[in-house]
Backbone as a printed PyTorch tensor [residue, N CA C, xyz], in Angstrom:
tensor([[[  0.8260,  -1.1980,   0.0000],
         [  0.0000,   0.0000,   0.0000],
         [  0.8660,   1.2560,   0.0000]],

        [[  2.1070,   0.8790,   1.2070],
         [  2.8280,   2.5030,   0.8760],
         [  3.6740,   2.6490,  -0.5530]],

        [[  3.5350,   1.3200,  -0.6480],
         [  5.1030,   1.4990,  -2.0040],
         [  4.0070,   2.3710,  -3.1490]],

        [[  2.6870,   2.0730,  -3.5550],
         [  1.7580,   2.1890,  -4.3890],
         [  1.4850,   3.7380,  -3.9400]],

        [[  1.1520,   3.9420,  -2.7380],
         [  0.7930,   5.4490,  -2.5680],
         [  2.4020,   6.3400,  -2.5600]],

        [[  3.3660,   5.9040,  -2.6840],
         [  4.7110,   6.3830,  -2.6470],
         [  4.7610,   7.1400,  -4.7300]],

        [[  4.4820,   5.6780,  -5.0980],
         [  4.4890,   5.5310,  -6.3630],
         [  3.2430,   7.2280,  -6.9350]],

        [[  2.6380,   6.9750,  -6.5500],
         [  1.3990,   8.4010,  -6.7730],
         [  2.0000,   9.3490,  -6.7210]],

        [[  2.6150,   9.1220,  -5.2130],
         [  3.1360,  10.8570,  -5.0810],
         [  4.4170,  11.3360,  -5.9920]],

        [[  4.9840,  10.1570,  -6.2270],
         [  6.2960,  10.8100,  -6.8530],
         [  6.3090,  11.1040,  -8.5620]],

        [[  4.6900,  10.4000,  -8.8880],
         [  4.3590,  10.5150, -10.3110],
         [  3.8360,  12.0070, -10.4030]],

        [[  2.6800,  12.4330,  -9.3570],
         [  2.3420,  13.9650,  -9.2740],
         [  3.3470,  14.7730,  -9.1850]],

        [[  4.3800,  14.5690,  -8.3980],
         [  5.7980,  15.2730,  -8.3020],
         [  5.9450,  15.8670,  -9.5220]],

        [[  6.3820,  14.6900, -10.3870],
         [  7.2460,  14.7190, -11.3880],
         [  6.6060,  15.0860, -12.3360]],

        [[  4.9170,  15.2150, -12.7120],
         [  4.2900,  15.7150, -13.3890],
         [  4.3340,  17.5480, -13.1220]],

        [[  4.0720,  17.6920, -12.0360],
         [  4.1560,  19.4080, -10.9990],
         [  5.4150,  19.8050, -11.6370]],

        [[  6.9030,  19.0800, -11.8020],
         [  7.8150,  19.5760, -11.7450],
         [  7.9980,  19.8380, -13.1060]],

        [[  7.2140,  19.0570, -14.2300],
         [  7.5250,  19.0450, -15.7220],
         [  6.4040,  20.1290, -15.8450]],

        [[  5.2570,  20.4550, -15.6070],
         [  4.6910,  21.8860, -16.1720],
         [  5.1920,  22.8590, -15.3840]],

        [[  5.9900,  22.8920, -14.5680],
         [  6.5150,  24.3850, -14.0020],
         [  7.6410,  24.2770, -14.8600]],

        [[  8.5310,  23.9450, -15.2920],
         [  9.4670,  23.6700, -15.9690],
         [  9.1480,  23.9640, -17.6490]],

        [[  7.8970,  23.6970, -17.9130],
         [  7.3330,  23.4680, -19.5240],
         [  6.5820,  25.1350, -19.1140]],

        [[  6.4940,  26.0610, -18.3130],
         [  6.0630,  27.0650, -17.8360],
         [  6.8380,  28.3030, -18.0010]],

        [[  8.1740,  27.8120, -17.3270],
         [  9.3450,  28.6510, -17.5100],
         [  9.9170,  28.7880, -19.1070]],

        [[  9.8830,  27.1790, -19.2370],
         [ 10.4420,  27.7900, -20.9460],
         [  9.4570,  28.5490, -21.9390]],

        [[  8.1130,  28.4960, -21.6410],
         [  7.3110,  29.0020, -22.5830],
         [  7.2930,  30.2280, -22.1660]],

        [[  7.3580,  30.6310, -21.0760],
         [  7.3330,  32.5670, -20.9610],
         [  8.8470,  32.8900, -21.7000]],

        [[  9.9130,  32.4110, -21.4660],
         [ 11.2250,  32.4600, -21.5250],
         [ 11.0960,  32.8900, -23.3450]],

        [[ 10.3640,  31.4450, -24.0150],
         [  9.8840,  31.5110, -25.2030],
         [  9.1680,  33.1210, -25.6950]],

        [[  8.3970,  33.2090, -25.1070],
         [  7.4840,  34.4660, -25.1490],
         [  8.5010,  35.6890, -24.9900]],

        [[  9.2690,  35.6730, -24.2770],
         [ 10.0150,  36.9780, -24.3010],
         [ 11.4620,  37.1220, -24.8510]],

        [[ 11.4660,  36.4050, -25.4940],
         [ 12.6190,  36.1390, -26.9240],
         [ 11.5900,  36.4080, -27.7780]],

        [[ 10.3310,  36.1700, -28.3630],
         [  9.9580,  36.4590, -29.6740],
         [  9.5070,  37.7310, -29.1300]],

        [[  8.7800,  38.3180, -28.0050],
         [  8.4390,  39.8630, -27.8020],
         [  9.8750,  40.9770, -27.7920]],

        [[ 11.1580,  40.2980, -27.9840],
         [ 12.1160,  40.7070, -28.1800],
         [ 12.5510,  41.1920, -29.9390]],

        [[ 12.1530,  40.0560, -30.2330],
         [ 12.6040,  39.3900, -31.8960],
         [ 11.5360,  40.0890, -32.5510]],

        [[ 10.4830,  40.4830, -31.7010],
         [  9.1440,  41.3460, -32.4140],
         [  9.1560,  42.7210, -32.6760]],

        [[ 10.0510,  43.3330, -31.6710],
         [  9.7460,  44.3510, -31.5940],
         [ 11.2800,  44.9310, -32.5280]],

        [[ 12.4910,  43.9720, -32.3170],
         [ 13.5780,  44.2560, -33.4900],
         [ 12.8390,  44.6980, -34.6970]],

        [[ 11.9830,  43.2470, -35.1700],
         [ 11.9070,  43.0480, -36.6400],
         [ 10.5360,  44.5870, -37.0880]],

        [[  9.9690,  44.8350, -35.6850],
         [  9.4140,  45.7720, -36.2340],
         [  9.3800,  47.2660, -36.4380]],

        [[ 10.6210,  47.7780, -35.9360],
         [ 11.4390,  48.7630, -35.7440],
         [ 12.5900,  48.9420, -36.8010]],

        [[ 12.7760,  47.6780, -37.2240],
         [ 13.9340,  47.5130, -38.5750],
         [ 15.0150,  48.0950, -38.3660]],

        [[ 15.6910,  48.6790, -37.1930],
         [ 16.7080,  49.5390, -37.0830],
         [ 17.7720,  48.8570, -35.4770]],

        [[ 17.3670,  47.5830, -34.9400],
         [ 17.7230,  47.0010, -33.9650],
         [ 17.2620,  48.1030, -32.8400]],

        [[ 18.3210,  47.3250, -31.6170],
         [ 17.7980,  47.5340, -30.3900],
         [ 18.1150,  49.7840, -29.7920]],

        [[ 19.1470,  49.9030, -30.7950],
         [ 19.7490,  51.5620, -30.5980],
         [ 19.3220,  52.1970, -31.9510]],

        [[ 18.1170,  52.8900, -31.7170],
         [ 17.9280,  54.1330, -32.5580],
         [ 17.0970,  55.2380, -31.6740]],

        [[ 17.2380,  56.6370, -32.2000],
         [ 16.7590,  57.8190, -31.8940],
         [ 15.0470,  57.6060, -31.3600]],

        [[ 14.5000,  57.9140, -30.5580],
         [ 13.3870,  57.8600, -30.2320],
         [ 13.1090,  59.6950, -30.6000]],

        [[ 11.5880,  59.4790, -31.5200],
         [ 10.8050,  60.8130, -31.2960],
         [ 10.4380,  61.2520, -30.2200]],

        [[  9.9210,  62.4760, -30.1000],
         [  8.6150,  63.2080, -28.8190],
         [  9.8820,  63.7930, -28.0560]],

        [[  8.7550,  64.6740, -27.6450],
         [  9.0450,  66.1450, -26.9010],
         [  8.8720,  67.4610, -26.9110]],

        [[  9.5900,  68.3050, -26.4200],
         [  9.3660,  69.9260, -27.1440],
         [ 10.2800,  70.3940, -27.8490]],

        [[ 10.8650,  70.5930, -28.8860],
         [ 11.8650,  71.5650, -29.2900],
         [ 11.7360,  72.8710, -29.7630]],

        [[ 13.0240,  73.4520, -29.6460],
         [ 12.8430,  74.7510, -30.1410],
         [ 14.1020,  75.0100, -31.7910]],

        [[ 13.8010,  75.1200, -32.6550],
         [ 14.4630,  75.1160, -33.6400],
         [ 14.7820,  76.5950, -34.7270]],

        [[ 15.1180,  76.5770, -35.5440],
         [ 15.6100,  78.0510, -36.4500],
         [ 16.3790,  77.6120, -37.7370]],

        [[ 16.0890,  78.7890, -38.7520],
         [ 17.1080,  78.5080, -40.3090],
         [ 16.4060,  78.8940, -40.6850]],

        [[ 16.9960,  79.3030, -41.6160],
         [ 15.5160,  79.7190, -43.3620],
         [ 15.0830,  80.9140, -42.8400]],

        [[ 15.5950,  81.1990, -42.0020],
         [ 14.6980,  82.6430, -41.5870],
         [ 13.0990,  82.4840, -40.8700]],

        [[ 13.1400,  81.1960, -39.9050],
         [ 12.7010,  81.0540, -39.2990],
         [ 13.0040,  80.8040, -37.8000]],

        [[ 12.0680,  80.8640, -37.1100],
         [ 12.8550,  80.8330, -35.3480],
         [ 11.0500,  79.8960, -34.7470]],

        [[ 11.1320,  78.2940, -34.3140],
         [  9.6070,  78.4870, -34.4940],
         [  9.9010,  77.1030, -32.9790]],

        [[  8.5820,  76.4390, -32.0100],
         [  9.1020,  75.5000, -31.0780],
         [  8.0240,  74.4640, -31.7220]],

        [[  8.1990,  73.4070, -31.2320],
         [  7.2380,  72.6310, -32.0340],
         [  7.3060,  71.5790, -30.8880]],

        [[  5.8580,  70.4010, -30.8830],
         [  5.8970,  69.1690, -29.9910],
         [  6.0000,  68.3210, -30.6990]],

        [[  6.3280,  66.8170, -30.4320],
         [  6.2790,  65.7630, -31.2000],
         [  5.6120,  64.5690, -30.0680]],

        [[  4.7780,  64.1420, -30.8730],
         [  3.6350,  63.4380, -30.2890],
         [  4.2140,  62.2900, -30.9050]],

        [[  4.4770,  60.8110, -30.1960],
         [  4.7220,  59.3950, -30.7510],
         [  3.1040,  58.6680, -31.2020]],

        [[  3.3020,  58.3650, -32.1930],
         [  2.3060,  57.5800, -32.3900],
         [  2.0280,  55.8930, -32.4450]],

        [[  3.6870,  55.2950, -32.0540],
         [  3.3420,  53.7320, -31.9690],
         [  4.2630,  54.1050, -30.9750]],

        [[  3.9220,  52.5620, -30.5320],
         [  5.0610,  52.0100, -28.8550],
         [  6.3520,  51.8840, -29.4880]],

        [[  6.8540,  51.6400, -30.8410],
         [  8.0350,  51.6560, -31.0020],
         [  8.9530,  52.7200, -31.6270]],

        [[  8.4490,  53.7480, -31.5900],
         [  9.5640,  55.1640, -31.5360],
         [  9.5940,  55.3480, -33.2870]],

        [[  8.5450,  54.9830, -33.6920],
         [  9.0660,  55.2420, -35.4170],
         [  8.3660,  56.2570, -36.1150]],

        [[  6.7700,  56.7830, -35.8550],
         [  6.4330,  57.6690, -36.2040],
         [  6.0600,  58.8970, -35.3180]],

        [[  5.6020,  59.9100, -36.0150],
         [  5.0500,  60.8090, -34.8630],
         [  4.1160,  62.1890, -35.7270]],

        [[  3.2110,  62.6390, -34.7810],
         [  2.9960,  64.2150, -35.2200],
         [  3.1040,  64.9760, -34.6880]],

        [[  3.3300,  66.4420, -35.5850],
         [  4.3190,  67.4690, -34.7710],
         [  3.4720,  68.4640, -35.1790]],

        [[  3.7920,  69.9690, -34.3200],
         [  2.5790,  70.5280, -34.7980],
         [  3.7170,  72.1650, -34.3070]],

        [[  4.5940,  72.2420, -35.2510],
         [  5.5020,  73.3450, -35.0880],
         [  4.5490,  74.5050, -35.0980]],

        [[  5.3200,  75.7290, -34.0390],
         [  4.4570,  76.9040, -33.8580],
         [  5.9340,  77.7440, -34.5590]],

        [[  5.3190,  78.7210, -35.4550],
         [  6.7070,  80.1590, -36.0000],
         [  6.7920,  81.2620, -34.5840]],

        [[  7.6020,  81.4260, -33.9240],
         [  8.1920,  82.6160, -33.2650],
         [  8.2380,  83.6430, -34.0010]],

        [[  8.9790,  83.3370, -34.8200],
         [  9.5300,  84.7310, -35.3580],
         [ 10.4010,  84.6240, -36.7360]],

        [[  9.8130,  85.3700, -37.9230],
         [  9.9810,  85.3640, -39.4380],
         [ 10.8870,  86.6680, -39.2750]],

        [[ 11.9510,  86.3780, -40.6890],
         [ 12.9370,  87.6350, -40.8810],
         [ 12.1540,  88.6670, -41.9900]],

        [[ 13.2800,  89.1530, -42.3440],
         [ 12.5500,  89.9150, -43.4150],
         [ 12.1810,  89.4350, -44.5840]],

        [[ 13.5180,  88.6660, -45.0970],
         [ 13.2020,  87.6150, -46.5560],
         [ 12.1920,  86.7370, -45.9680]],

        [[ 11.5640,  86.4200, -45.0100],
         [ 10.6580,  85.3480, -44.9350],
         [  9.3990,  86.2870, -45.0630]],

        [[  9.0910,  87.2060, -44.3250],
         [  8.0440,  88.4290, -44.1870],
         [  8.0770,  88.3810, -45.8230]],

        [[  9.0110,  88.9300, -46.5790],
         [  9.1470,  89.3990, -48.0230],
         [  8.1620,  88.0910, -48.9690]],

        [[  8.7850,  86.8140, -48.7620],
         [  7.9560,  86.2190, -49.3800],
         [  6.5730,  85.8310, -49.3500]],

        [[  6.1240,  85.7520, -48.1020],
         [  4.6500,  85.5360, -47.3890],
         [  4.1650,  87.2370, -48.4970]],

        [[  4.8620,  87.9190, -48.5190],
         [  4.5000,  89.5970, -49.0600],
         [  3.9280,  88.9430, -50.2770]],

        [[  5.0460,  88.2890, -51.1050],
         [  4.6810,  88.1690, -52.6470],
         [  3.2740,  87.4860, -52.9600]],

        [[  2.5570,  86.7490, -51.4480],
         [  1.7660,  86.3640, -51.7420],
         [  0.1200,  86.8140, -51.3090]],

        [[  0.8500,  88.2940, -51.2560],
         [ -0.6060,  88.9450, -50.2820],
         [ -0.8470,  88.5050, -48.8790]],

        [[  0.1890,  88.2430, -47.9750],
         [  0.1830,  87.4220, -46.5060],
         [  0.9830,  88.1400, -45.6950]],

        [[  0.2650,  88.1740, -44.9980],
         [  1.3110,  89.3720, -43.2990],
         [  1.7140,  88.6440, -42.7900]],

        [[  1.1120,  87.1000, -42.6460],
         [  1.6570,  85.7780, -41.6550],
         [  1.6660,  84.7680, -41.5500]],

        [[  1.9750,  83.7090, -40.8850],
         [  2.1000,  82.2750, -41.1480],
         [  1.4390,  81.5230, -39.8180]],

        [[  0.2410,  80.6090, -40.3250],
         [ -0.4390,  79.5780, -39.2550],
         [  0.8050,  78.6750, -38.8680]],

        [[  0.4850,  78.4700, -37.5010],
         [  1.1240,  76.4770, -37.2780],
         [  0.8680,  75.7730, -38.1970]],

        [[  2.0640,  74.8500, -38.1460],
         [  2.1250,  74.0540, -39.1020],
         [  1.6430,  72.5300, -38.2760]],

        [[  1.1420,  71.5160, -39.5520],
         [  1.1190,  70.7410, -38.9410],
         [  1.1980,  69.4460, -39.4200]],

        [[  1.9390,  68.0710, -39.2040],
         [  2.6230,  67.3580, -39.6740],
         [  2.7830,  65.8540, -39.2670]],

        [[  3.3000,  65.0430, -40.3910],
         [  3.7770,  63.3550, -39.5580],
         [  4.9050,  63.3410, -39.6360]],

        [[  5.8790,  62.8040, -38.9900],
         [  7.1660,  61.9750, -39.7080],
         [  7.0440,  60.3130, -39.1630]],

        [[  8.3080,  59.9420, -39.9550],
         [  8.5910,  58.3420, -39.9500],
         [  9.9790,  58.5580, -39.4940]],

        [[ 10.2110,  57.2080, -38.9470],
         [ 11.7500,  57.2660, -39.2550],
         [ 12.2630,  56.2970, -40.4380]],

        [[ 13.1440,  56.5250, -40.9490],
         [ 13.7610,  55.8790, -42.3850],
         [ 15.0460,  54.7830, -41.5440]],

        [[ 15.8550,  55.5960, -40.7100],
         [ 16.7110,  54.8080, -40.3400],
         [ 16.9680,  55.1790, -38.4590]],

        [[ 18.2160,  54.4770, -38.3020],
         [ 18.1200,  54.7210, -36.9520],
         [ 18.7120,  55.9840, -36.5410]],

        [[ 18.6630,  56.9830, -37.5600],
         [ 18.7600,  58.5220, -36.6360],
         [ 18.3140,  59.2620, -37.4930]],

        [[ 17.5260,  58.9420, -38.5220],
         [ 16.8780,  59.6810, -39.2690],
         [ 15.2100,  59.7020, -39.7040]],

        [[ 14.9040,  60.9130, -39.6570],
         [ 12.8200,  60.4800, -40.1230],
         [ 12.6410,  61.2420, -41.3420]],

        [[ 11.8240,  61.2570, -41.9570],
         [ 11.4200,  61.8120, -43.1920],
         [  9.7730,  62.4620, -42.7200]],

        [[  9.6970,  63.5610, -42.9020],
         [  8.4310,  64.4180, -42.4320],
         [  8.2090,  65.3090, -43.6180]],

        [[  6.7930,  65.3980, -43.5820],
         [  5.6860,  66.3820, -44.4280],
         [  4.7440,  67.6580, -43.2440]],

        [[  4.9470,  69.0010, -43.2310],
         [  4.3920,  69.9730, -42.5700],
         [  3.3010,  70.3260, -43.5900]],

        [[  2.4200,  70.7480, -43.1990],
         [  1.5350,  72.0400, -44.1410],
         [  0.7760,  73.1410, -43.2230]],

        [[  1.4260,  73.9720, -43.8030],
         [  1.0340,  75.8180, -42.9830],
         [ -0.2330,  76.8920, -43.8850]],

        [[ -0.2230,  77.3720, -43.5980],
         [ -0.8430,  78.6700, -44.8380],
         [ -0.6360,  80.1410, -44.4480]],

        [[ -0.3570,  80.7750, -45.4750],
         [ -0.1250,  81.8000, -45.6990],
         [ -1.5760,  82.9620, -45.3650]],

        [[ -1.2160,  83.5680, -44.9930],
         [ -2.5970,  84.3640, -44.0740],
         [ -2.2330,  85.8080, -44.1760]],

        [[ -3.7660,  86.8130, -44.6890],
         [ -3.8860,  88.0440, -44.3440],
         [ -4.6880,  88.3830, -43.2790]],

        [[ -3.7400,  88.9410, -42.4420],
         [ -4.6560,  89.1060, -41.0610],
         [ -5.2900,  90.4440, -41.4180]],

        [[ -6.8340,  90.1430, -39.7490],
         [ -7.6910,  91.3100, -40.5490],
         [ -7.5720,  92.5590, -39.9320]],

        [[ -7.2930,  93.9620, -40.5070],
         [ -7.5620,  94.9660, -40.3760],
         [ -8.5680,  95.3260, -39.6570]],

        [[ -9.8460,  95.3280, -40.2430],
         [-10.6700,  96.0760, -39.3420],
         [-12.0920,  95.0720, -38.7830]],

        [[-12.3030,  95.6610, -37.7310],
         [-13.8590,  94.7700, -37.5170],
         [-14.7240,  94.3940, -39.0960]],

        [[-14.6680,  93.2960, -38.6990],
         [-15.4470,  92.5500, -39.5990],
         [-15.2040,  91.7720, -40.9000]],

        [[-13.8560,  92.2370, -41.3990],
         [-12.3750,  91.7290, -41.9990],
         [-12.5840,  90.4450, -41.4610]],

        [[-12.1980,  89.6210, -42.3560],
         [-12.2740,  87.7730, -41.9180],
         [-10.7910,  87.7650, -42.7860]],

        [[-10.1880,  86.9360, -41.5220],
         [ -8.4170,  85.9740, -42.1100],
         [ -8.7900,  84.8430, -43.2530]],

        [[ -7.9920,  85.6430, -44.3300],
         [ -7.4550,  85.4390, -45.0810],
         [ -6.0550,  84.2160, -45.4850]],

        [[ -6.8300,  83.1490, -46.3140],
         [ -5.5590,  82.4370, -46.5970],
         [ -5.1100,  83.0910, -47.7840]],

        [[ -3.9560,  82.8350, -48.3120],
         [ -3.5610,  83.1860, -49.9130],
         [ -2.6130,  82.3140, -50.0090]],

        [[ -2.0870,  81.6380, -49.5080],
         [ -1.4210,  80.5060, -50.4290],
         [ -1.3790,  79.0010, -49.1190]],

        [[ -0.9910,  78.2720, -49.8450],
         [ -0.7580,  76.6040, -48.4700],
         [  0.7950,  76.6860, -49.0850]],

        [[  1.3420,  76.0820, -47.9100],
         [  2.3930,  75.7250, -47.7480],
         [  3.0410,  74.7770, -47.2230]],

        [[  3.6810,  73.9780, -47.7970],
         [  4.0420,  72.3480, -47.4010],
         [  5.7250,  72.4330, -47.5350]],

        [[  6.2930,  72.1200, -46.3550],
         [  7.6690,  71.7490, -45.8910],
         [  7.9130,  70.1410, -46.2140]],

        [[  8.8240,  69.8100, -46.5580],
         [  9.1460,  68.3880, -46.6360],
         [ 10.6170,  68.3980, -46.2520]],

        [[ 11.1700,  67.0510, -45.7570],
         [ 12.3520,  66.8750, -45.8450],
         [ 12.5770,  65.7240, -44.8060]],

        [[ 13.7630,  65.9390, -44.0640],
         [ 14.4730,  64.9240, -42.9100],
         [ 15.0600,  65.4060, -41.8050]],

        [[ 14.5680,  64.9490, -41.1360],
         [ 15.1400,  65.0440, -39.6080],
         [ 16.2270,  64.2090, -39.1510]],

        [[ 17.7920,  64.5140, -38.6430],
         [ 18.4760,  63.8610, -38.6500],
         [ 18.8490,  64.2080, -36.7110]],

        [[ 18.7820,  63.3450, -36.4280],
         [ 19.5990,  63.4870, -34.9650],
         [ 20.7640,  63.2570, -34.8100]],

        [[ 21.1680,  64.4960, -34.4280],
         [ 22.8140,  64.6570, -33.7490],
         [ 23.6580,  63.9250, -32.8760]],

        [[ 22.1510,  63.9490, -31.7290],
         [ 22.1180,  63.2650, -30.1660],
         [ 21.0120,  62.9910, -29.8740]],

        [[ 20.9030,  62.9380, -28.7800],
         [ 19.4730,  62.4150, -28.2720],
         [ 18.7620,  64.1470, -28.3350]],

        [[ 19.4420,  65.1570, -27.7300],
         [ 19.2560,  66.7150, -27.6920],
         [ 19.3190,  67.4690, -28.9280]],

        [[ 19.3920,  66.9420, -30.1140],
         [ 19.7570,  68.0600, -30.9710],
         [ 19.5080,  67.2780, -32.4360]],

        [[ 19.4810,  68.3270, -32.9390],
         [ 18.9640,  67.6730, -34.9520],
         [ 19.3280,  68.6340, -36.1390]],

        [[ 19.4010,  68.1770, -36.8060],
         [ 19.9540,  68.8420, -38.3510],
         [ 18.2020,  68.3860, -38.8700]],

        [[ 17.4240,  69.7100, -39.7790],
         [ 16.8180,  69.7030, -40.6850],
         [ 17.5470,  69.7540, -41.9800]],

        [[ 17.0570,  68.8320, -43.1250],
         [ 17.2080,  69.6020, -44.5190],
         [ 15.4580,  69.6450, -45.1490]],

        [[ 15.5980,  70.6880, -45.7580],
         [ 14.2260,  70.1940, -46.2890],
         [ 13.6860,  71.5580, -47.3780]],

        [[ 12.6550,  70.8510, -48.1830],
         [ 12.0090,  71.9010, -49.2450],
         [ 10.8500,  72.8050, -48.9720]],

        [[ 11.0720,  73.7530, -49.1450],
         [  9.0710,  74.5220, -49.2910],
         [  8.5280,  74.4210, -50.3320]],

        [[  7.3280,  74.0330, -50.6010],
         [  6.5750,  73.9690, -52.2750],
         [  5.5770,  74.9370, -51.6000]],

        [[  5.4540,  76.2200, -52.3390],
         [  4.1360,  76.8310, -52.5120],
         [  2.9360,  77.0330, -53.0210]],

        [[  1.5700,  77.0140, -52.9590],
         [  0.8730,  76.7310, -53.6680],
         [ -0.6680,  77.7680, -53.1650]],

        [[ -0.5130,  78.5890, -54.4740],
         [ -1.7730,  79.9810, -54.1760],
         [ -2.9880,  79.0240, -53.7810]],

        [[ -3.7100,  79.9300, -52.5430],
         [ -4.9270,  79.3360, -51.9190],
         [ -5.7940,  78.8770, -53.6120]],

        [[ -5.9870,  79.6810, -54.6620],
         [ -6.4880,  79.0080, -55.1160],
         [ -6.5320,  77.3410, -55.7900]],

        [[ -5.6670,  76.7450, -55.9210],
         [ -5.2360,  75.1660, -55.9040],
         [ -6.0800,  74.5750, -55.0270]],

        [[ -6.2700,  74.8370, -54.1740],
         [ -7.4280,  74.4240, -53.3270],
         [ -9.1420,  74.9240, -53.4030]],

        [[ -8.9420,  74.4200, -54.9630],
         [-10.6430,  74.4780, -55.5220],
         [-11.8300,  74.2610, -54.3750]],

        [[-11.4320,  72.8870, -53.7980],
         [-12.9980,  72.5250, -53.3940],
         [-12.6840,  72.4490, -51.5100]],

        [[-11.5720,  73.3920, -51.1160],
         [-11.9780,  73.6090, -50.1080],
         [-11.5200,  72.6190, -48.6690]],

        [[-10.4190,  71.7830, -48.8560],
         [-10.3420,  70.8430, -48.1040],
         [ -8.7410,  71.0300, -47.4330]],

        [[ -8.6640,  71.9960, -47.7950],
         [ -6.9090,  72.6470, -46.7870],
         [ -5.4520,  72.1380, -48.0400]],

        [[ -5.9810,  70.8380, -48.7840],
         [ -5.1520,  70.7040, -49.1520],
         [ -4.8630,  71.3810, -50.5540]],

        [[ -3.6210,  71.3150, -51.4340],
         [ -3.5410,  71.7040, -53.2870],
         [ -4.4250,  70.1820, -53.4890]],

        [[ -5.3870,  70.5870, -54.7350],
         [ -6.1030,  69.7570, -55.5680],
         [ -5.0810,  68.5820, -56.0710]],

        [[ -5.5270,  67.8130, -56.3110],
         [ -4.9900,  66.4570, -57.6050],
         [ -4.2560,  67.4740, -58.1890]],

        [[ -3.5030,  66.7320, -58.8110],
         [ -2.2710,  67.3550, -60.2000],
         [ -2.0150,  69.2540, -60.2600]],

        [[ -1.8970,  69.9200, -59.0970],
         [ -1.5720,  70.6660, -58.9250],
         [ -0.1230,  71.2000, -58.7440]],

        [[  0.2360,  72.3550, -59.3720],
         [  1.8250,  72.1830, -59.3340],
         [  2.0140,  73.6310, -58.2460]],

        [[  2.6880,  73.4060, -57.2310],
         [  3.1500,  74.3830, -56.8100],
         [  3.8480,  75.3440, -57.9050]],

        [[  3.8780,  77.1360, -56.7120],
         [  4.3730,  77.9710, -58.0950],
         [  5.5450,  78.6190, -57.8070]],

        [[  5.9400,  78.3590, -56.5920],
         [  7.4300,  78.4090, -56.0850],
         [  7.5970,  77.1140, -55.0940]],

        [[  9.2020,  76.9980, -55.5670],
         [  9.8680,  75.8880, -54.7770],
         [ 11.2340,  76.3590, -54.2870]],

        [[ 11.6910,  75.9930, -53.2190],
         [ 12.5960,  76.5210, -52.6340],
         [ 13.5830,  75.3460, -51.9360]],

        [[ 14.2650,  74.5340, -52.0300],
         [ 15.0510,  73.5800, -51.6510],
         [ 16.1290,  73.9320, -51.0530]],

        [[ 17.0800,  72.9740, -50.4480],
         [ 18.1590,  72.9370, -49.6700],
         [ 18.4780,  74.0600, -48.3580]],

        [[ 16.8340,  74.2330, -47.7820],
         [ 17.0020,  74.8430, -46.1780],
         [ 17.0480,  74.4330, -45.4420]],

        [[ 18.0840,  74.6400, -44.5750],
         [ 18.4820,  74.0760, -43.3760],
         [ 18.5380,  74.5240, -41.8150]],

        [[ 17.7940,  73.9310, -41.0450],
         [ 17.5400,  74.2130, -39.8870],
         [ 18.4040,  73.5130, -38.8630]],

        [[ 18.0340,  74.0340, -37.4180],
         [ 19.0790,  73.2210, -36.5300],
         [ 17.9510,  73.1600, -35.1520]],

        [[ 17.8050,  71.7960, -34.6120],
         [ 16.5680,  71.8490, -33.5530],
         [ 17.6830,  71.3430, -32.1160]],

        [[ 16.7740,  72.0420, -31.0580],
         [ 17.2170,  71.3150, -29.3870],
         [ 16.3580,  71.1120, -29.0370]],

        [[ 16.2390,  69.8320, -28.3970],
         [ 15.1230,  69.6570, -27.3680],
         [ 14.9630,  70.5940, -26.2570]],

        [[ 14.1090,  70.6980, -25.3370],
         [ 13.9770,  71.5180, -24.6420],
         [ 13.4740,  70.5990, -23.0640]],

        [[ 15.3650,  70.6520, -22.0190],
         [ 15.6350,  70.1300, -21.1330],
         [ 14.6490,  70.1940, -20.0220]],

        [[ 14.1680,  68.9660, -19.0560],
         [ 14.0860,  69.7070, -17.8650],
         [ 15.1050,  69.6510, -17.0540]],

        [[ 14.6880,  71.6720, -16.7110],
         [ 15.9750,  72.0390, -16.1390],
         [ 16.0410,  71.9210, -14.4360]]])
């Protein structure tokens, strides 16, 4: 009787000891592929630049701070929604050529391409502010920034990037954006900006 009830216990044992064991390797399992998952879905391994934050940036004759909002758990896209400080004169001058005293926030996605670099699209508009009671703001042209964001450091970034302009009228039916097959009517390439995050101090 004891050898038989001996025999029980050491079979439950050894069963207890093989699913805690078949337990460990399957989480173990689980967090090698939540490892291997999140590589393969980031494409850039375990060290690249993470988006988000506040910065404050300048070039082109601009001076402007902007946030960056992450939009997945793995640091690859984001939207940003840059505010202008402060336009020079050649920047004032051109907003001029287009009947515009000023420039809205801009507002935008990027990706990242590699592990210290993103590729982003802004669009702003060109605005006559109003004079007198009853005067309604004025767009006169949209304006779309493109280019790349390159990180320096974790604190700091190199812009390059283009302006395409495009008179409010391109935007026939009203939806913020230039129509289908619309060609911007100035283009302006190779401006370069320089961004810092903005520490807590």
């Amino acid at each position: 009787m004891n050898k038989k009830f001996d025999q029980v216990t050491n079979t439950i044992a050894q069963s207890l000891t093989r699913r805690v064991t078949l337990k460990k390797f399957g989480l173990g399992l689980l967090s090698v592929a939540l490892v291997c998952g999140a590589l393969s879905v980031t494409g850039f391994g375990p060290k690249h630049y993470q988006p988000g934050g506040a910065w404050v940036g300048g070039g082109g004759g601009l001076l402007w701070s902007s946030l960056q909002v992450p939009m997945d758990p793995f640091g690859q896209t984001w939207a940003a929604r840059p505010i202008v400080k402060h336009f020079d004169a050649q920047y004032a001058g051109l907003l001029a050529a287009f009947g515009a005293d000023n420039l809205s926030d801009a507002v935008g996605e990027a990706r990242m391409i590699s592990a210290d670099t993103a590729r982003w699209t802004l669009m702003a508009y060109a605005q006559l502010t109003p004079n007198q009671p009853g005067d309604l703001l004025q767009t006169t042209a949209i304006i779309i920034y493109s280019g790349t964001w390159k990180y320096t450091s974790d604190d700091t970034a190199v812009l390059n990037y283009t302006i395409n302009v495009y008179p409010a009228s391109a935007d026939a039916d009203g939806d913020g954006y230039p129509d289908p097959d619309t060609q911007p009517v100035l283009t302006i390439p190779g401006i370069v900006n320089t961004a810092r995050r903005v520490p807590i101090l």
